[in-house]
C-alpha positions as CSV (number, residue, x, y, z in Angstrom):
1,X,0.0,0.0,0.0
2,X,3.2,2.2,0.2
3,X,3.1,2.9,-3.4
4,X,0.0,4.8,-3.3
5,X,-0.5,8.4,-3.6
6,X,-1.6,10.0,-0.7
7,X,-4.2,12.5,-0.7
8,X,-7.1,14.5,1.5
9,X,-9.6,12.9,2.5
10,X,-12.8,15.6,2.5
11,X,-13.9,13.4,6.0
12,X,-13.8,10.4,7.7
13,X,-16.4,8.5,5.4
14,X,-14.2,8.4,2.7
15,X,-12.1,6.2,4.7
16,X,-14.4,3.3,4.4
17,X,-13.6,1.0,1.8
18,X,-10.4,0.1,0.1
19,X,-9.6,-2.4,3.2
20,X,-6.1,-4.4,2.4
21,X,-5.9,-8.1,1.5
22,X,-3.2,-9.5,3.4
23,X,-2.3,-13.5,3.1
24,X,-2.0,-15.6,5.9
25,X,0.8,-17.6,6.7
26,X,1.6,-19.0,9.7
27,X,-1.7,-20.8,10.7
28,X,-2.7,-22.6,7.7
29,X,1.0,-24.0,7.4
30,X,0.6,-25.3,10.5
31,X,-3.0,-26.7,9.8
32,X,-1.2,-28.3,6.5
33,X,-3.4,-26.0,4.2
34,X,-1.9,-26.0,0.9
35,X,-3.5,-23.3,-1.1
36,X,-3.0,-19.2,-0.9
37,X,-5.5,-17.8,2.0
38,X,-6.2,-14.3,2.0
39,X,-7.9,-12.0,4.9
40,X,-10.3,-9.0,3.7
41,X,-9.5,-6.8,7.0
42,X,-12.4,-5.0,7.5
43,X,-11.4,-3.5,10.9
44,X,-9.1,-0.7,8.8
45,X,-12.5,1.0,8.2
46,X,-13.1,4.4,9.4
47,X,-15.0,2.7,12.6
48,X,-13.2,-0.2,12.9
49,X,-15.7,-2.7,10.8
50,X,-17.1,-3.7,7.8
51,X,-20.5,-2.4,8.6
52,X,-19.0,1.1,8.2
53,X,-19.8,0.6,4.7
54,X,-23.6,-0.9,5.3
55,X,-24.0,2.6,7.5
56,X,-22.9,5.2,5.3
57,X,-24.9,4.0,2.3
58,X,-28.0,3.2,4.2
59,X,-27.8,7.1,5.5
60,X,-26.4,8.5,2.5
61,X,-29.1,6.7,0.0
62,X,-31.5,7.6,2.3
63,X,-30.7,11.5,1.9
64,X,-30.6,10.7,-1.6
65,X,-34.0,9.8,-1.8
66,X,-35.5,12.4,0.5
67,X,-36.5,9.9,3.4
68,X,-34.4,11.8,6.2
69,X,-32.9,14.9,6.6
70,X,-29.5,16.1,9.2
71,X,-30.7,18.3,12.1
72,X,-34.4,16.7,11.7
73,X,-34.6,13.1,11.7
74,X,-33.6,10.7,15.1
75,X,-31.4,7.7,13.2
76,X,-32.9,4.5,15.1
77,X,-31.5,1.5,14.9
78,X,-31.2,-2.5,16.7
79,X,-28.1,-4.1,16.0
80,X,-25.0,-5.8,18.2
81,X,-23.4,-2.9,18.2
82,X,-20.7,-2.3,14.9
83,X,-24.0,-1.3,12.7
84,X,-25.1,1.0,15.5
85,X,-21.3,2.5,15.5
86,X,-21.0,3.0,11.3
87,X,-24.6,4.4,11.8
88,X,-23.2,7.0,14.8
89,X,-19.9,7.6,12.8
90,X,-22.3,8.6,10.0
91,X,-24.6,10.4,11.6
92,X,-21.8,12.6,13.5
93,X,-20.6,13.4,10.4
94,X,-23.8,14.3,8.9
95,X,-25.4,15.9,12.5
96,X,-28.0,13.3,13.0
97,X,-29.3,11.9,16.1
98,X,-28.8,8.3,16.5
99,X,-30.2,5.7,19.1
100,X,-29.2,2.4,19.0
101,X,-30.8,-0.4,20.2
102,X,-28.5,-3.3,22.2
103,X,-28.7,-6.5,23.3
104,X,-27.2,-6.6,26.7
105,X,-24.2,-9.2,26.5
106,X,-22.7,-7.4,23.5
107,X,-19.4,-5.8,24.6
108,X,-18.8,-2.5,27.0
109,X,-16.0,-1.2,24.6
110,X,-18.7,-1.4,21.8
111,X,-21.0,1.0,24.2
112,X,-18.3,3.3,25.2
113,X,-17.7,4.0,21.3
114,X,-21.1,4.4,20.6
115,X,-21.6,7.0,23.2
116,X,-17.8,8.8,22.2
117,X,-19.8,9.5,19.0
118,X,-22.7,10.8,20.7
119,X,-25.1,8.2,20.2
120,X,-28.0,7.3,23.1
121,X,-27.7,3.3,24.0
122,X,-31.0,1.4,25.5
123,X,-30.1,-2.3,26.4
124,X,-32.5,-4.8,25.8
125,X,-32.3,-8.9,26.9
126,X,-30.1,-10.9,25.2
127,X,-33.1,-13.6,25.9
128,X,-35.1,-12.3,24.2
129,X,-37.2,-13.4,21.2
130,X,-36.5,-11.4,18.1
131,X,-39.8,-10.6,17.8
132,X,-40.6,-10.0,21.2
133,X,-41.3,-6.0,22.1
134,X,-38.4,-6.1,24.4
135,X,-35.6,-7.3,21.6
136,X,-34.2,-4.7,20.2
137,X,-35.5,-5.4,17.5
138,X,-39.3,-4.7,19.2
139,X,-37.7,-1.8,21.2
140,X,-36.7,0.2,18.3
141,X,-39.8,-0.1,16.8
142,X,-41.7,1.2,19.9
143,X,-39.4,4.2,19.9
144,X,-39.7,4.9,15.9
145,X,-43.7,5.5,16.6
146,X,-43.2,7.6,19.5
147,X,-40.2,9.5,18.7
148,X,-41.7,12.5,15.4
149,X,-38.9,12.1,12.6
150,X,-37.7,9.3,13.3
151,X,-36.1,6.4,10.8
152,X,-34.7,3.0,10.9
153,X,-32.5,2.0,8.7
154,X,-33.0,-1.3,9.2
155,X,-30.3,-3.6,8.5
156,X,-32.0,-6.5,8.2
157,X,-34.3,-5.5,5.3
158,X,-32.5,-2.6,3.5
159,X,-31.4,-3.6,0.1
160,X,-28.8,-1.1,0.6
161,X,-27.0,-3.5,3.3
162,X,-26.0,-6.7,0.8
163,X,-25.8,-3.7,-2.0
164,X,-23.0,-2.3,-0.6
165,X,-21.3,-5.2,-0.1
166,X,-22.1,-5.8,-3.8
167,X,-20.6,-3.2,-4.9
168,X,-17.8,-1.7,-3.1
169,X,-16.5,-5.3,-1.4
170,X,-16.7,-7.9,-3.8
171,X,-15.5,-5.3,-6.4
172,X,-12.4,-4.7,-4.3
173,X,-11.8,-8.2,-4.3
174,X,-11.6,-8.8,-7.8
175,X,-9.7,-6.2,-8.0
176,X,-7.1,-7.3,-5.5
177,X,-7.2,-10.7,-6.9
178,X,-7.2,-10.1,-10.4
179,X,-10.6,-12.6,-10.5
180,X,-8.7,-15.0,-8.8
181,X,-10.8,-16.7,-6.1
182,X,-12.0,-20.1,-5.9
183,X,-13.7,-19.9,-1.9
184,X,-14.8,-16.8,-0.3
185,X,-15.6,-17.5,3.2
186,X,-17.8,-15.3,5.7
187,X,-19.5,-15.3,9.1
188,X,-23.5,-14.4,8.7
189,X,-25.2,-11.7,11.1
190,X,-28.2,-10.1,9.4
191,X,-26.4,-12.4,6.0
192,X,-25.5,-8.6,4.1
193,X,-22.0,-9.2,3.7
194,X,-21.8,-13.4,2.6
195,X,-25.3,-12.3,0.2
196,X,-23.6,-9.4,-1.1
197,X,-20.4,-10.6,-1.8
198,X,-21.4,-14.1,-3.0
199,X,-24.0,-12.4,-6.1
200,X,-21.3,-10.7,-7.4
201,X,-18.5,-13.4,-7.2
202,X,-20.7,-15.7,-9.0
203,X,-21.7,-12.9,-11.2
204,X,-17.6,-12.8,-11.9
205,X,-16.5,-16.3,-11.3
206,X,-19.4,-18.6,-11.8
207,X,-17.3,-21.7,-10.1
208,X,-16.5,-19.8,-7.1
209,X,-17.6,-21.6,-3.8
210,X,-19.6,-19.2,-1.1
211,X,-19.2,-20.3,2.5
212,X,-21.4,-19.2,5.4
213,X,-20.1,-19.5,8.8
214,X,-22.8,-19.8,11.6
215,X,-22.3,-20.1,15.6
216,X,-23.9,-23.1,17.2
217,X,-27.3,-21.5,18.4
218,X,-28.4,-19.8,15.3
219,X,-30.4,-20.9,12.6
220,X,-29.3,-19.3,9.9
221,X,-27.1,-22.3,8.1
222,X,-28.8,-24.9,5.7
223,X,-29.6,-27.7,5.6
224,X,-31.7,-27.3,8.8
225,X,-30.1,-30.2,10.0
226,X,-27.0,-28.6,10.7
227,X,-28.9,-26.5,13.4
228,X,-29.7,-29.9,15.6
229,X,-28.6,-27.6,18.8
230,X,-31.5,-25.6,18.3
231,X,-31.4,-21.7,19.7
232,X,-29.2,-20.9,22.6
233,X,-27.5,-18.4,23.6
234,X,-23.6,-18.2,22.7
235,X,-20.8,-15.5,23.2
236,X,-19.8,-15.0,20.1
237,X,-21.1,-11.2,19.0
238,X,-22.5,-10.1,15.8
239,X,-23.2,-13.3,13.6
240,X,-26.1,-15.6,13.9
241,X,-29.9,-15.0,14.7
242,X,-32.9,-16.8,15.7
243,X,-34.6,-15.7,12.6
244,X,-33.2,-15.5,8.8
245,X,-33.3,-12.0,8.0
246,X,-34.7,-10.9,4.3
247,X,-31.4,-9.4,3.7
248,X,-29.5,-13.1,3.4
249,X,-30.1,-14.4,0.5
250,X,-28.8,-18.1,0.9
251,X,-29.0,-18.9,-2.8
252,X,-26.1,-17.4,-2.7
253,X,-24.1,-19.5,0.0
254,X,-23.3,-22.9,-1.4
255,X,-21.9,-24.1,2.0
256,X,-22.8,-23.5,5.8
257,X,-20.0,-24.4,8.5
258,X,-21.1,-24.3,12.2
259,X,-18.7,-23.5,14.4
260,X,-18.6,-23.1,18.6
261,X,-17.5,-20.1,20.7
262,X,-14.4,-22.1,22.3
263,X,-12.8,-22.7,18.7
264,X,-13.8,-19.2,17.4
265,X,-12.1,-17.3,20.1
266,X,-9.1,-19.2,19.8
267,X,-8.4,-18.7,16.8
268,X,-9.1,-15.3,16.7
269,X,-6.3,-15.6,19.7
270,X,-4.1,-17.0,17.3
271,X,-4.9,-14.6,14.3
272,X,-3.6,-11.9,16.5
273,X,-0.9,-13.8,18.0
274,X,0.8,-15.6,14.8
275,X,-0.2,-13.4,11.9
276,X,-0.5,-9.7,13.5
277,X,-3.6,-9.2,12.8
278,X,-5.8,-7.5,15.8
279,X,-9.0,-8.6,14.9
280,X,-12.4,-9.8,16.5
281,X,-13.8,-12.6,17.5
282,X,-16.5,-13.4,14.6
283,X,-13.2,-12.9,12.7
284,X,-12.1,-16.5,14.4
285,X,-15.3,-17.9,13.5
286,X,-14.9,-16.6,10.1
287,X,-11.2,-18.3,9.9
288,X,-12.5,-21.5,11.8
289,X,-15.1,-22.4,9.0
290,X,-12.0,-21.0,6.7
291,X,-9.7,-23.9,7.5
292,X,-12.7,-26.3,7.1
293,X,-13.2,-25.2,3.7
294,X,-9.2,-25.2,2.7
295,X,-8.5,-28.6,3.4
296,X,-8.9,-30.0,-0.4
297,X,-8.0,-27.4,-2.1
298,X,-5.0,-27.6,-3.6
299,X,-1.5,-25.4,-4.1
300,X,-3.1,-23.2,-7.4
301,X,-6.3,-22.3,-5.4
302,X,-7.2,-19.4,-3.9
303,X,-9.1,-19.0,-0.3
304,X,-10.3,-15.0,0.4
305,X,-11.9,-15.2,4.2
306,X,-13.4,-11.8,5.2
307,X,-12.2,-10.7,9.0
308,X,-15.6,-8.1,10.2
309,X,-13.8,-6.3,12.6
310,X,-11.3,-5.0,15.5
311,X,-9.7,-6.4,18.4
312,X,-10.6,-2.8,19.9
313,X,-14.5,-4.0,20.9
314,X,-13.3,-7.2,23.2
315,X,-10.5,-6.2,25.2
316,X,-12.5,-6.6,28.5
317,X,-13.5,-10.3,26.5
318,X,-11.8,-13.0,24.8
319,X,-8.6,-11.1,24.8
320,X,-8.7,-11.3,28.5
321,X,-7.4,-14.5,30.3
322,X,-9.2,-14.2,33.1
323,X,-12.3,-14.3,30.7
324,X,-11.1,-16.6,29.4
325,X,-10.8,-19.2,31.8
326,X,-14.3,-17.5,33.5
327,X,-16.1,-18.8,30.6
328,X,-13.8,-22.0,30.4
329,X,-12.7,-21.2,26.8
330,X,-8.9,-21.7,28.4
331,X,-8.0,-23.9,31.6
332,X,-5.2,-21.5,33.0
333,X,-3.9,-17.9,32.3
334,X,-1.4,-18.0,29.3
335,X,0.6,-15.0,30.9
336,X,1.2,-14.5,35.0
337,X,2.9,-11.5,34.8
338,X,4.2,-8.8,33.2
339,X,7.2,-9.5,31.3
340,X,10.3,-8.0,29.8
341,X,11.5,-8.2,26.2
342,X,13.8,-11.2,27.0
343,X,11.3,-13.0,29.6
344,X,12.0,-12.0,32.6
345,X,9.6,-10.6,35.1
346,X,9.3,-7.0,35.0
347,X,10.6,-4.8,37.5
348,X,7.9,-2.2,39.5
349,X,7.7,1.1,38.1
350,X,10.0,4.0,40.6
351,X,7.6,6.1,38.3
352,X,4.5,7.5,40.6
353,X,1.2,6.8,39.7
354,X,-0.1,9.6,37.2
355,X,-2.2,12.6,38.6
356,X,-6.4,11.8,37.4
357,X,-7.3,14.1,34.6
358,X,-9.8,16.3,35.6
359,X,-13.3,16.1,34.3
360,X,-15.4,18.7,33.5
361,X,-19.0,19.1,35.5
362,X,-21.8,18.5,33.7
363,X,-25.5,19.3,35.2
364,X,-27.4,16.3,35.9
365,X,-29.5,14.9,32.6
366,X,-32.8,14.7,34.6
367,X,-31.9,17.8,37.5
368,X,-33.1,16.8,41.2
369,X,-35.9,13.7,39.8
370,X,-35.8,10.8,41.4
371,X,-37.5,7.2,40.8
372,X,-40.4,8.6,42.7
373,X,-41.7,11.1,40.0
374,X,-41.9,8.5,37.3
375,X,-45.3,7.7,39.0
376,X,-44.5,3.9,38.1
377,X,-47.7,1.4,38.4
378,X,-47.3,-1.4,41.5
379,X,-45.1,-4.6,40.4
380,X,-47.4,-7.6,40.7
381,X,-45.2,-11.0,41.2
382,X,-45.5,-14.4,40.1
383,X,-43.6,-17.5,42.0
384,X,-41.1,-19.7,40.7
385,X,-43.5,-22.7,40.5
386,X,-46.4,-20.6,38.3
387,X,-46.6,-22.2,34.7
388,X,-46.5,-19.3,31.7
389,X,-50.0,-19.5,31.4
390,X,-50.5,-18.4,34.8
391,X,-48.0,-15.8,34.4
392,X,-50.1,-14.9,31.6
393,X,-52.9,-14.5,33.1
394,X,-51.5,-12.2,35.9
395,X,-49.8,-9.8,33.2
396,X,-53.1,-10.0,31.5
397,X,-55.6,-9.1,34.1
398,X,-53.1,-6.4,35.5
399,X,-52.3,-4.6,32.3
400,X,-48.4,-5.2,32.7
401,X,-46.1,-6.5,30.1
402,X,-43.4,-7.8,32.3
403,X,-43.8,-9.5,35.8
404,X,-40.8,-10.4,38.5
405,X,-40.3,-14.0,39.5
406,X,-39.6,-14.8,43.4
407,X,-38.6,-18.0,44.4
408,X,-38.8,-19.5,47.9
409,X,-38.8,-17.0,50.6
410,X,-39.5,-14.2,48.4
411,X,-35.8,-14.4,46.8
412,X,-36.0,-12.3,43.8
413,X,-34.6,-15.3,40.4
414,X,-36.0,-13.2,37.4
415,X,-38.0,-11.9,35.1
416,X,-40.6,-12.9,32.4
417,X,-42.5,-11.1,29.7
418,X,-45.8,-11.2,27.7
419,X,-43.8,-10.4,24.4
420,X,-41.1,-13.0,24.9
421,X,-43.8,-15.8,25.8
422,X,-46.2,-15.0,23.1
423,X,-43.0,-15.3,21.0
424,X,-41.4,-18.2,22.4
425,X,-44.9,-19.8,22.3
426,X,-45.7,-19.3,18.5
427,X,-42.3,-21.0,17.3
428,X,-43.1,-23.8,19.3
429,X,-40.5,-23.1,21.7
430,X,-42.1,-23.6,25.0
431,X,-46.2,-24.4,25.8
432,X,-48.0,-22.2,28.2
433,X,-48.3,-25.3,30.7
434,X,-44.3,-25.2,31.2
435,X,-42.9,-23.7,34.2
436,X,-42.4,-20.2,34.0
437,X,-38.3,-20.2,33.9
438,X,-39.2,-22.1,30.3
439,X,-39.4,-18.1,28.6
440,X,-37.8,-16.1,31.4
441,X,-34.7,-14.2,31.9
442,X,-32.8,-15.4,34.7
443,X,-31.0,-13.1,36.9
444,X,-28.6,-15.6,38.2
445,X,-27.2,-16.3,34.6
446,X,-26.0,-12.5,34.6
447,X,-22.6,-11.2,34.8
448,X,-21.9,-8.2,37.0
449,X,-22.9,-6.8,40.9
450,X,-26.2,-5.9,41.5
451,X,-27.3,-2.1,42.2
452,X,-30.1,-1.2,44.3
453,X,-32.8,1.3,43.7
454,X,-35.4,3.0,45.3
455,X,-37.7,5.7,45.2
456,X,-35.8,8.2,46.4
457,X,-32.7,7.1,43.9
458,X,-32.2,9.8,41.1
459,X,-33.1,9.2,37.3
460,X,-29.6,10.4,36.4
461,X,-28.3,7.5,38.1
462,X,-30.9,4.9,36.9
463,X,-30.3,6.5,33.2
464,X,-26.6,5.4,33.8
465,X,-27.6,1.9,35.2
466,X,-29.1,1.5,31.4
467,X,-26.1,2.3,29.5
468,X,-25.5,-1.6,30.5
469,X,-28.8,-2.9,31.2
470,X,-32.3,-3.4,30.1
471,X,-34.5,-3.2,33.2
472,X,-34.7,-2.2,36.6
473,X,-36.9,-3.3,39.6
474,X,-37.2,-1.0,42.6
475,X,-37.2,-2.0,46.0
476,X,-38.1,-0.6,49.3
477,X,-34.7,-0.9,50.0
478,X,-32.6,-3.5,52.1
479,X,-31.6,-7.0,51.8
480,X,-35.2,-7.8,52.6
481,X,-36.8,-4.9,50.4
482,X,-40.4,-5.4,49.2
483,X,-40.1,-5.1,45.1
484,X,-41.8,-2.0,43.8
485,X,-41.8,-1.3,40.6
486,X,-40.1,-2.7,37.1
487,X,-38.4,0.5,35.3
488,X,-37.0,0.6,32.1
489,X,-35.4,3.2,29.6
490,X,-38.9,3.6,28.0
491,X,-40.2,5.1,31.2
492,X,-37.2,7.3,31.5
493,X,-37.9,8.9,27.6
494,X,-41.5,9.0,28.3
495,X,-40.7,11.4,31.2
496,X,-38.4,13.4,29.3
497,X,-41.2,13.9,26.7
498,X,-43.7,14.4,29.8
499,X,-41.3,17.2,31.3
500,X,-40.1,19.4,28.7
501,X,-41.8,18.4,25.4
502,X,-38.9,17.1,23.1
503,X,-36.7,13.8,23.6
């Protein structure tokens, strides 16, 4: 890339695209794979993935056509978080508002870059049905008919997503290659990218061979068959669904390869490790399924496997030991200490610790309010033992859509929803005469220390409890604390709206 002229860039968004092509080497030699693999690096976008170029275009074509305009129309959008940050990178380009919608296990790092470019984050179950009101999927669309001016761009149905991909991706890649691909490989999420990419090779190449990489849990491979585990949850962020999205075209994928979260984020270990290359953790999904696919092909072949994005949104995750081993991906730390260049053990800094940089004061989002003056309705609770239909029932007769679940001496265990029954119940997931832990979301399955609110806690600090979480429930406070009320970002925006007119 040395030997290109450089020039000015007008912004940021013209830094999306034009990702490098760099073959691998030490891993397939050591997996005995004898023809050329190639990685499309994706992360060297402008925000760090290949959904950089699905964002600008959806935004930008959208302008085009008169559908949204910057200053006027609130961007809204669900997504595991890299969409949400090429929407945000976008839109602060363009001076949009954006909210994104999140499912709650996707990565902190992801939700600290999505508020850096000024977007607003609401957290929504990872549990949770797709098409369920409290996905983010549902969520987003509850917000698009309250909130005037509003627009999703919706990833999962835009033409513009695999379009993009059709013609900026897979058009650098026959560029690169000189039309020299034989297997392109690529991990599906909303199936853009693997759709895209795979029209066009065949378009190019009519013998080229389109592989889809899926995590055990979804359903997105073919045959059916190969999704015997059914739909589970699984660590691996931003590939796979419980529902094929209209964007992925699988005519276009002549292969699926399931793959697990323990081999994926080794190898995506390894990717950084042995060939330099700091990328995520779909990426070692993407290369798993990659090495599947390489194994008879021969010295004059060439294997292109597309690497989403950076190593940047998982620090606190799979590039952590300690998580690691918490999740029992490793069985023991690979590093104990901190080490100098030749091994040894480092000595302590003589160096004192750094002075904090000072923050500036801001003035509280919501003032003096507290939980108090969101005038929430009375949680009504459901035990443990009640089947879904009973849980039904109460939600049903009390007007609620979400009820606590108590256990044995009132211990609160978790929650359960109308949506996500109803949803659960119409795929032929559960039956309303299962217990209710058969469609609920259990708090005990939840990473991270609890935080206690009351009445008399202030909004400002429940607003920052849902930069990380879905829902709260308030108590009367105390380790014996009668629940309350069940709280979640909704309420907060409706009292924003209530209070001084606007969101």
């Amino acid at each position: 890339m040395s030997d290109q002229p450089l020039h000015v860039l007008d912004t940021v968004l013209d830094a999306i695209g034009n990702t490098p092509l760099v073959k691998l080497n030490r891993i397939p030699q050591s997996l005995g794979i004898k023809c050329t693999v190639l990685a499309k690096c994706e992360y060297f976008n402008a925000g760090g993935s290949v959904k950089d170029r699905i964002g600008r275009r959806m935004i930008l074509e959208a302008e085009r056509e008169g559908i949204i305009k910057p200053g006027v129309t609130t961007l809204i959008e669900p997504t595991s978080g890299n969409t949400g940050i090429g929407l945000a990178l976008t839109g602060a380009v363009k001076g949009y508002r954006t909210i994104i919608t999140l499912p709650e296990k996707m990565s902190k790092e992801k939700v600290d870059v999505l508020k850096a470019l000024g977007a607003e984050i609401i957290r929504t179950p990872t549990e949770a049905a797709w098409d369920s009101p409290e996905s983010h999927i549902g969520v987003a669309k509850r917000l698009n008919q309250e909130i005037p001016n509003s627009w999703i761009p919706d990833q999962y149905n835009n033409v513009n997503n695999p379009l993009a991909h059709y013609l900026t991706t897979a058009e650098e890649l026959l560029k690169a290659t000189g039309g020299k691909i034989d297997v392109f490989v690529a991990g599906a999420g909303t199936g853009g990218t693997v759709a895209g990419v795979g029209k066009k090779l065949k378009e190019a190449i009519p013998a080229v061979k389109i592989v889809g990489a899926d995590p055990n849990g979804s359903i997105l491979a073919l045959p059916d068959n190969l999704n015997s585990e059914g739909i589970h949850s699984y660590k691996i962020e931003g590939i796979g669904y419980d529902f094929v999205p209209n964007v992925l075209e699988r005519q276009y994928v002549d292969e699926w390869i399931k793959t697990d979260d323990k081999e994926s984020f080794i190898m995506a270990r390894r990717l950084i490790r042995e060939e330099g290359l700091l990328c995520g953790g779909s990426s070692g999904t993407a290369m798993v399924a990659a090495m599947e696919a390489a194994r008879g092909l021969s010295e004059d072949q060439v294997l292109v496997v597309l690497l989403p994005d950076s190593v940047r949104n998982y620090m606190t995750k799979f590039l952590s030991d300690d998580w690691m081993v918490e999740n029992k991906f490793i069985d023991t730390p690979t590093t104990k200490t901190k080490a100098t260049a030749n091994g040894a053990p480092a000595p302590a800094s003589s160096k004192p610790a750094a002075a904090p940089v000072p923050t500036t004061a801001t003035t509280p989002r919501y003032g003096s309010a507290k939980i108090s003056d969101l005038n929430l309705p009375q949680a009504i609770t459901v035990s443990d033992k009640a089947t879904l239909k009973e849980a039904v029932e109460v939600m049903e007769s009390k007007g609620f859509d979400q009820v606590p679940i108590v256990g044995q001496g009132g211990r609160l265990v978790g929650m359960v929803t109308l949506g996500n029954v109803l949803a659960r119940v119409s795929r032929n997931l559960c039956s309303l005469t299962d217990p209710v832990s058969a469609s609920s979301f259990k708090f005990d399955t939840r990473p991270g220390k609890y935080i206690e609110f009351t009445p008399n806690s202030s909004l400002d600090s429940l607003g920052e409890f849902f930069e990380r979480h879905s829902s709260a429930l308030v108590t009367e406070g105390g380790s014996k604390g009668r629940i309350l009320n069940v709280v979640t970002k909704i309420d907060l925006l409706k009292y924003l709206v209530k209070t001084s007119g606007n969101v």
